[in-house]
N, C-alpha and C positions, 0 to 999 in steps of 0.2 A: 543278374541285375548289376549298374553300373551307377558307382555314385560318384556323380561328380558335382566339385566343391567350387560353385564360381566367388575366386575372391576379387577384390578392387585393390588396387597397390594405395598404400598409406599416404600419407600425409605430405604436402612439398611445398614449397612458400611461394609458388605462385598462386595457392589456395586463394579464391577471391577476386585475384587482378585481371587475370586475362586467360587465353587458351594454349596451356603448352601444347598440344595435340603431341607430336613427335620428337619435341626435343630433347635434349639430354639433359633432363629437369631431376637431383638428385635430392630424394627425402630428407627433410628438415628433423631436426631434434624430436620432435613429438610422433614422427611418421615411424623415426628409428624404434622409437615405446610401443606403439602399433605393431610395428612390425613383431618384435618380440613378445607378444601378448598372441596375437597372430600362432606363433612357431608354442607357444607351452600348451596352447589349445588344441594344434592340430598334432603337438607331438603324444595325446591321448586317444587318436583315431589312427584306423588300421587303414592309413594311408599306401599305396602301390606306387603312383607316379605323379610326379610334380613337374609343371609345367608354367612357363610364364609367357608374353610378350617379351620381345628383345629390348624393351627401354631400360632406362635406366632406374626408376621410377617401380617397375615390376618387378627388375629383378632383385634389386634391395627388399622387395618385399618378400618375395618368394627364396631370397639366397637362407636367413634364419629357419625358415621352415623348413626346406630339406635338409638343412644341415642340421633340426634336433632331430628327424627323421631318418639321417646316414643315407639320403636319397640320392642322387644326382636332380641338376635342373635341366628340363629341357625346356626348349627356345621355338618358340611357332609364331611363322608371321602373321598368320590368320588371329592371335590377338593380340594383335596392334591396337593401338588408338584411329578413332574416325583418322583418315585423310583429311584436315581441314583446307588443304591446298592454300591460298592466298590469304587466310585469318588467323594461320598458325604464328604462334608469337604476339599477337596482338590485346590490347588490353583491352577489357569489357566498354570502357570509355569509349575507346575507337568507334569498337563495333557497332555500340548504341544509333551511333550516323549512320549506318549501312542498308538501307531498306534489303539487301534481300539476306542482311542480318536474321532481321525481323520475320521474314519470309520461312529463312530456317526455322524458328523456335515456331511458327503458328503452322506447319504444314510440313512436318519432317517426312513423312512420304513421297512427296511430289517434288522438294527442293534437292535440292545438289551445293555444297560447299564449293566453294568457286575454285576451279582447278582441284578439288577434291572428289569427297565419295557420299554418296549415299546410303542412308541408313537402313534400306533395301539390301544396298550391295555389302555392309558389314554385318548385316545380317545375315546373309546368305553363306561369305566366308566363317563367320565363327558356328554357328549351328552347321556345316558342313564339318569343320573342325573335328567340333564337338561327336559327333554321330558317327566318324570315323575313328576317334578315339575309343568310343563304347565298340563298337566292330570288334575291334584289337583286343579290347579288354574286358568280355562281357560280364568278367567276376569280378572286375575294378575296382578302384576306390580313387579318385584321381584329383589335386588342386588344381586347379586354371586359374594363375592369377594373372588379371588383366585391366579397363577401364572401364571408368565409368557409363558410357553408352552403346559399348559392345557388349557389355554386359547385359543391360537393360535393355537392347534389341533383340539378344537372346532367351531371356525370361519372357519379352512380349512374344515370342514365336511359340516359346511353351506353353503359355498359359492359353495360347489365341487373342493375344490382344492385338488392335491393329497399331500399325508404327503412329498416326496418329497419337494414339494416346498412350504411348509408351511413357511419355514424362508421367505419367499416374504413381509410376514403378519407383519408389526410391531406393537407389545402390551407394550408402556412404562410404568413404575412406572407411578403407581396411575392414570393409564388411565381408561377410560370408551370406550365400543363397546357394541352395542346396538343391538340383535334380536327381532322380533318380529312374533310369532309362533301361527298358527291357521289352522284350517282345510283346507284352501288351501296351507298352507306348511310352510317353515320357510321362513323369511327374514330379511336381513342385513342391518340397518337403518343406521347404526354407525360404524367406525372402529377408532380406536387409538383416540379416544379425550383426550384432557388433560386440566385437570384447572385452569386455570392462568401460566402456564406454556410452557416453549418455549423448542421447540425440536430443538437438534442442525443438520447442514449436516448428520451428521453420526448415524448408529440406534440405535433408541433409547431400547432397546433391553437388555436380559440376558447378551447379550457377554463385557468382559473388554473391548472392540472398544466401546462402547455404552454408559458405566455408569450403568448400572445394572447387577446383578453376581448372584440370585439365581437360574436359568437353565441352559441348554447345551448349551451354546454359544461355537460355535470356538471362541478359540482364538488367531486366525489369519486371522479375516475377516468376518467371515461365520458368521451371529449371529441369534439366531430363536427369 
């Protein structure tokens, strides 16, 4: 059996305003505490391999954790952040105007980020990822720290939920959700843990409603 540990990178100040999708967006003061809560918890599991997305954003998250582990990082483009193509950078304000804004958050199956990707198609690269990673390592124990709706399109593939209604699924900063993957199939140990940390009423999520800003959150409501 193969356990892998999907984490969300911490905390960064464009929490709330807009979509960094791929920029070189680097963890703010509170995301650096995260992160460090992060690496004392995972340095008490019998961790193998640790792995991040190549932002910048991931790998501040994921650099303390193998370094309490004496791991190496490794770098997988498969989890990346959605491609938001033409809304990357943009502030929730903006977007608000955009009908097929709006389009993304009520129908994330059928839409496409403009000049982007689809939550189909990052779905498909990271549970590919993932499942070749278990291949490799059937006795594993493995972090993947990544983002917020690559994440949660991965959980909706384990669980069977449809991309529809993936935004059900909440993945906060610097959470942990936990599968465990073997020849009788995948299973969902974990969802949204967080450490030392209190989740408010409201989700805790990509969207300005939530407190966290690098995915497709509506924002007015809808948050994935």
């Amino acid at each position: 059996m193969t356990t892998v540990f999907l984490v969300r990178h911490a905390d960064h100040d464009m929490v709330g305003q807009g979509l960094a999708g791929r920029m070189a967006v680097p963890l703010n003061a509170a995301g650096h505490e995260q992160a460090a809560r992060l690496a004392g918890w995972f340095a008490r599991q019998p961790i193998t391999a640790v792995w991040s997305s190549p932002l910048r954003r991931t790998r501040e998250t994921a650099d303390p954790i193998a370094h309490r582990l004496g791991l190496p990082v490794n770098t997988g483009d498969a989890l990346l952040e959605v491609d938001f193509g033409a809304w990357e950078g943009k502030s929730f304000a903006e977007l608000d105007e955009d009908p097929a804004w709006r389009r993304w958050n009520g129908a994330r199956a059928r839409a496409r980020a403009p000049g982007g990707e689809t939550i189909a198609e990052v779905q498909a690269r990271l549970c590919g990822f993932i499942n070749d990673r278990c291949d490799e390592a059937p006795d594993g124990s493995l972090v993947l720290v990544s983002h917020g709706d690559p994440i949660r399109a991965a959980l909706a593939y384990y669980l069977g939920v449809p991309i529809d209604l993936f935004l059900r699924i909440e993945v906060a900063p610097a959470s942990v959700s936990v599968l465990a993957i073997d020849g009788w199939g995948p299973r969902v140990l974990c969802l949204n843990h967080t450490i030392g940390q209190t989740i408010g009423h409201g989700p805790a999520t990509d969207g300005p409603d939530s407190g966290a800003a690098d995915s497709g959150a509506a924002h007015s409501g809808a948050a994935p």
